[in-house]
C-alpha positions in Angstrom: 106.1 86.7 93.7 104.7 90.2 94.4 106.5 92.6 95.8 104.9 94.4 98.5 105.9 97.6 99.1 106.1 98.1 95.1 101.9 98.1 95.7 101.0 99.5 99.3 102.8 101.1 101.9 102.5 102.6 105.4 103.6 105.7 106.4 102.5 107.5 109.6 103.1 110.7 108.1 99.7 109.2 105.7 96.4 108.4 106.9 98.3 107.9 110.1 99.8 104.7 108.9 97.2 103.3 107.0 98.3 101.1 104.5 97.7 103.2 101.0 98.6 102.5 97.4 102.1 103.6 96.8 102.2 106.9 95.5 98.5 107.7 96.3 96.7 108.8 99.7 94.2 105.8 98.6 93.6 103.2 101.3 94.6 99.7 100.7 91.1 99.1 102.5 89.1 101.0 100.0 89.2 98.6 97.5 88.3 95.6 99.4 85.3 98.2 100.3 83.8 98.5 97.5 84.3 94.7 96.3 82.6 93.8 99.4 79.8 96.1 98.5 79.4 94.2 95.2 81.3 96.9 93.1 83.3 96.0 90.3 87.1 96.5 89.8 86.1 99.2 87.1 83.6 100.8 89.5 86.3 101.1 91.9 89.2 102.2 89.2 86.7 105.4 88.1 86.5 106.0 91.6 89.9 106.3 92.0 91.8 107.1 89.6 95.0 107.6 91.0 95.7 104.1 91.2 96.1 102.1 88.5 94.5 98.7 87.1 97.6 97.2 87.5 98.2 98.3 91.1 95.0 96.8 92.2 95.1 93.6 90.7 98.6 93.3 92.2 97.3 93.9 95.9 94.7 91.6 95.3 96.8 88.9 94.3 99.1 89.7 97.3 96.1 89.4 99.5 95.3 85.7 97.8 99.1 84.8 98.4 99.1 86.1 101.8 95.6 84.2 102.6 97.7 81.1 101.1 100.7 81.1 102.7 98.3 81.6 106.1 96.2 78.9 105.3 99.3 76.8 105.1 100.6 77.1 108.2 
């Protein structure tokens, strides 16, 4: 299981409490962006290279498990 706040966190203090990468001022919402644009992963790594490969493919495996758990209900 992923941890959540290990990935993305909200703080109003940030991008008035937009849900960012932890320890960037990236949004969470960036990356779905550019996916949904028909960017790659890589594309949207060099964009950003604050946050790591690692950190992405966390929060999108949180989104899948969230999507799951969701569905389940």
């Amino acid at each position: 299981m992923i941890i959540h706040n290990e990935i993305v966190h909200a703080d109003p203090e940030i991008l008035a409490g937009e849900p960012v990468f932890v320890g960037t001022r990236v949004p969470l919402r960036n990356l779905f962006d550019y996916l949904e644009a028909g960017d790659s992963l890589d594309v949207f790594l060099d964009s950003f290279p604050d946050v790591s490969r690692e950190q992405a493919v966390a929060a999108l495996e949180l989104a899948k498990e969230t999507m799951s758990a969701a569905s389940s209900h």
